[in-house]
Each structure stands twice: as structure tokens, then as C-alpha cells.
C-alpha positions in Angstrom: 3.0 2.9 23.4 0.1 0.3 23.5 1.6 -2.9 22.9 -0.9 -4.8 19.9 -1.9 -8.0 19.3 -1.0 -7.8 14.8 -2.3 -10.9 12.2 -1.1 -10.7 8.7 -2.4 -12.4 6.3 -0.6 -13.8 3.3 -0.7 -17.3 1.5 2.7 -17.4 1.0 5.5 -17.4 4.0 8.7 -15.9 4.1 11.2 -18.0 4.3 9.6 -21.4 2.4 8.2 -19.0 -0.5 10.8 -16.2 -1.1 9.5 -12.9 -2.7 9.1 -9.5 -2.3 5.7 -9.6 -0.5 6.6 -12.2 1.4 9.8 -10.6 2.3 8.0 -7.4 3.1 5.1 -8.7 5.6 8.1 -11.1 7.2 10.3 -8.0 7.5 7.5 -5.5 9.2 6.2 -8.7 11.3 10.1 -9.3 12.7 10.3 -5.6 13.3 7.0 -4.9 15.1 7.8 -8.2 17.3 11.0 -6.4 18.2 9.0 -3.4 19.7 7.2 -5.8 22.1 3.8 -6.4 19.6 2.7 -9.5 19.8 3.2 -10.7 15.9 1.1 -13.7 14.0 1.9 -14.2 10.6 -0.6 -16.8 8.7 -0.4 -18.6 5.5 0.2 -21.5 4.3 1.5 -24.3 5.9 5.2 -24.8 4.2 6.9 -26.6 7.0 7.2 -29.8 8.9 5.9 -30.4 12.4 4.0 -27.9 14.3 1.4 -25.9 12.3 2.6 -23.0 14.7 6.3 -22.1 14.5 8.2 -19.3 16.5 10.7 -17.3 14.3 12.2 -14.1 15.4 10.0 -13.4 18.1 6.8 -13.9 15.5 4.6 -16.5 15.7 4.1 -18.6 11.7 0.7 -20.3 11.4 0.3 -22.7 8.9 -3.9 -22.7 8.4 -4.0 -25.0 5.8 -1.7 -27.4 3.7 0.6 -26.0 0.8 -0.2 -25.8 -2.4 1.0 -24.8 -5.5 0.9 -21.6 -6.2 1.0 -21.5 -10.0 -0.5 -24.1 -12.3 1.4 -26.1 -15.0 0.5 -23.4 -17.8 2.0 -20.6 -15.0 -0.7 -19.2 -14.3 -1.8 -18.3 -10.7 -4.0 -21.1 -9.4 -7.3 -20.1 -8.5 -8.5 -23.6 -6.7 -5.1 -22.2 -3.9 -6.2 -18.9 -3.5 -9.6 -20.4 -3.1 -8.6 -22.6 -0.6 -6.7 -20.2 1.4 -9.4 -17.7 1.5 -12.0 -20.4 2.7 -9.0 -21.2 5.6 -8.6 -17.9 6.5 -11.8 -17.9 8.4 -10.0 -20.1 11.1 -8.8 -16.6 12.2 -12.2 -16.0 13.8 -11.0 -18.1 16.9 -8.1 -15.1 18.0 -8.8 -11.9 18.9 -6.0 -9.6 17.2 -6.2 -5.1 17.7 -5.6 -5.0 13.8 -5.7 -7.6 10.9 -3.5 -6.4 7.5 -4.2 -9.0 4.9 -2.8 -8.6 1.4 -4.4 -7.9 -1.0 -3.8 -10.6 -3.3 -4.7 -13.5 -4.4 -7.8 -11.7 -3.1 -10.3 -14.5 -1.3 -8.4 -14.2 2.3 -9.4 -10.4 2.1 -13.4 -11.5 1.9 -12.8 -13.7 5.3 -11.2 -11.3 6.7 -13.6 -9.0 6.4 -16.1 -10.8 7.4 -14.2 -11.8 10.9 -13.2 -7.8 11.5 -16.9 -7.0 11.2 -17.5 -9.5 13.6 -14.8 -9.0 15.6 -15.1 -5.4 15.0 -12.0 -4.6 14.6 -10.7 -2.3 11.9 -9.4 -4.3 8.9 -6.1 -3.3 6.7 -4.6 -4.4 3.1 -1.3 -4.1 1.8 -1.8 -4.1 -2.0 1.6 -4.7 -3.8 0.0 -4.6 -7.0 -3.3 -4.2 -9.3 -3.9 -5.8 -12.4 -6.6 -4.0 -13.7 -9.0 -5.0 -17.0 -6.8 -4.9 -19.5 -4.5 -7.5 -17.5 -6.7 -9.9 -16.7 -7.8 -9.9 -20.1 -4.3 -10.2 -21.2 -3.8 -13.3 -18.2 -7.1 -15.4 -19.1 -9.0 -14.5 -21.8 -12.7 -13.3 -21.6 -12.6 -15.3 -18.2 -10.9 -12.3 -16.7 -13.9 -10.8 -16.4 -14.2 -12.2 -13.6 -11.0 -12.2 -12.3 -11.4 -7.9 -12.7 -14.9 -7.9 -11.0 -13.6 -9.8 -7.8 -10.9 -7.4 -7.6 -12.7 -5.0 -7.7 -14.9 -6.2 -5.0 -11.7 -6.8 -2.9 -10.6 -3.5 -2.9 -13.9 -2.7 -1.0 -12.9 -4.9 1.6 -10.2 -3.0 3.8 -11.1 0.4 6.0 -7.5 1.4 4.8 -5.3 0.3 2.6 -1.7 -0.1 2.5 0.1 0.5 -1.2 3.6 0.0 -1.8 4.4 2.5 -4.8 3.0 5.9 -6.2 2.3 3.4 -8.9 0.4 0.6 -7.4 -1.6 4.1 -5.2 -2.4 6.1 -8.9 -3.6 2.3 -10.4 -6.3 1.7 -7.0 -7.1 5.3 -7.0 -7.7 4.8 -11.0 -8.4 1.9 -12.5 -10.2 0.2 -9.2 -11.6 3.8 -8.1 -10.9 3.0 -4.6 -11.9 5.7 -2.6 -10.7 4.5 0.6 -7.6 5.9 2.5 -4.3 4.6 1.0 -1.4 5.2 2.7 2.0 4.6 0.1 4.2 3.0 2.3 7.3 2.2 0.1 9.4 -0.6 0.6 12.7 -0.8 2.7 16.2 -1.7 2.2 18.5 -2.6 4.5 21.8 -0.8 3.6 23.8 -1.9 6.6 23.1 -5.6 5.7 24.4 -4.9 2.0 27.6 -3.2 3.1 28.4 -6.0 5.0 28.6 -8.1 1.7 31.8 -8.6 0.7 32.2 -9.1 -3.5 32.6 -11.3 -5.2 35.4 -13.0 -6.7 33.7 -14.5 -10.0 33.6 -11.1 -12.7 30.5 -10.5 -14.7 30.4 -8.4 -18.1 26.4 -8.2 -17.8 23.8 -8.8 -15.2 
């Protein structure tokens, strides 16, 4: 097996910013590193000292400093995603066999397409969601108009894209009218880990 040089590309890093995409990219990154790939995961920088960190045999860049990733009103900011798109472009300087970026917040995936053209390498998105119209309507108003239109301009971005659930696949395939390959790649659970848990003493009627 051809051993690969792999960037993904997500704002937020797992562990400083836990969620489930940021658990997932850390998880497949840790996992392909393991099978001898050379792993870089970049995003934001949410860590002191080095702004290149080795972590279970992947290498963390931080590419620019962290922000916030939801305004006071909690909403997502757009002056972060902004930023982190604009700093994305600092991947132009490696030379990577395959780039997956997320697909949200949506701005990384225009630098990154720009840098596999140039680089021309083929250029990947895992989309965990999509929000849609009627959502960004919802979100922000008659300003989400705009929000919809640059989503749907991302989803032009990737040669292939990555989806998480039938659901997230069935809303590209629908609402964005992707008509790229999507491969539904569902998310993973680690049953050994969870067996190994041993319950808890504290009782709960609901959870």
C-alpha cells in the first residue's frame, strides 16, 4: 500500500474543541497515522508553544490564532470562518497526495481548492451537515441568502465528497443538487473502549 502524505482541514481541533466533527477528522487522522500515512491535521491554533504539535503519530498545525467560534447572540461567527479560510491558503507551502477539508464553516474549502488546482492534486470534503434555504433563513434572516448561495458554491468545490449520513447524502444530492460523487461514510464507534467503562455509582431516573 502506497504510504500518503493526508491534510485535513478543519477550524476546529480535537482535543481543545470537542465535537463530533472534530472527533471524527482526529479519529480517521490517528488511525491513518497508525498505517504508516504521514497525517497533518490543520486548524486553529488552540494550544500553547509550538504552532506544530505531534499527537498520536499526527502532526496538529495551528495556521492561525483561535477564535471564537460563536458570537455573543450564538450564532456562528462569520469574521472566524473568514479568517480561517483566508489562513488556509498557507497550505500552498506542503505538498500533500490528498487534501479532505470539511465542509463547513465553508471559506477553507475555496483555498483549498484553489491550492489542489494548483497543486493538482485531487481535493476531498467531508460534509457532516447542510443547512439548506430554509435554515439559513431560519439562522439570520434575509441575510441568509447569502449564507445559502456560498453554500452552495462550496459544494462545487470538492472532486468528491465525503457525507456522514443517508441524511446529510439525500440533503446535498437535494437541496444543494450536488452532482458530484458522494461517498456516505457513517461514523464509528468504538465498542471495545465503551465496554471497558465501568458504571457508575450515582443512579439516574432520566437522562
Amino acid at each position: 500500500m502506497k504510504k500518503m502524505k493526508i491534510a485535513l482541514v478543519y477550524d476546529a481541533i480535537y482535543p481543545y474543541i470537542k465535537g463530533g466533527g472534530e472527533k471524527r477528522f482526529y479519529e480517521i487522522g490517528k488511525r491513518l497515522a497508525k498505517k504508516g500515512h504521514q497525517v497533518h491535521l490543520y486548524g486553529m491554533k488552540l494550544w500553547e508553544g509550538a504552532n506544530v504539535v505531534k499527537q498520536n503519530e499526527m502532526y496538529l498545525h495551528g495556521i492561525c490564532k483561535g477564535k471564537k467560534l460563536y458570537t455573543k447572540e450564538g450564532r456562528r461567527s462569520i469574521l472566524q470562518a473568514i479568517c480561517f479560510g483566508f489562513n488556509s491558503m498557507k497550505l500552498i507551502r506542503e505538498d500533500f497526495d490528498v487534501i479532505d477539508c470539511c465542509g463547513f464553516p465553508y471559506f477553507s474549502l475555496f483555498s483549498c481548492k484553489l491550492i489542489s488546482l494548483i497543486k493538482r492534486k485531487k481535493l476531498f470534503s467531508t460534509w457532516y451537515e447542510v443547512w439548506g434555504k430554509n435554515y439559513w433563513y431560519e439562522y439570520i434572516g434575509w441575510k441568509g441568502y447569502l449564507g445559502y448561495i456560498i453554500e452552495k458554491l462550496a459544494v462545487l468545490m470538492p472532486d468528491k465528497i465525503i457525507s456522514i449520513s443517508k441524511h446529510t447524502t439525500h440533503k446535498l444530492k437535494n437541496e444543494l443538487n450536488s452532482k458530484k460523487p458522494i461517498y456516505t461514510v457513517l461514523n464509528g464507534i468504538e465498542f471495545d473502549l465503551i465496554t471497558k467503562i465501568k458504571p457508575a455509582k450515582e443512579k439516574s431516573d432520566d437522562i
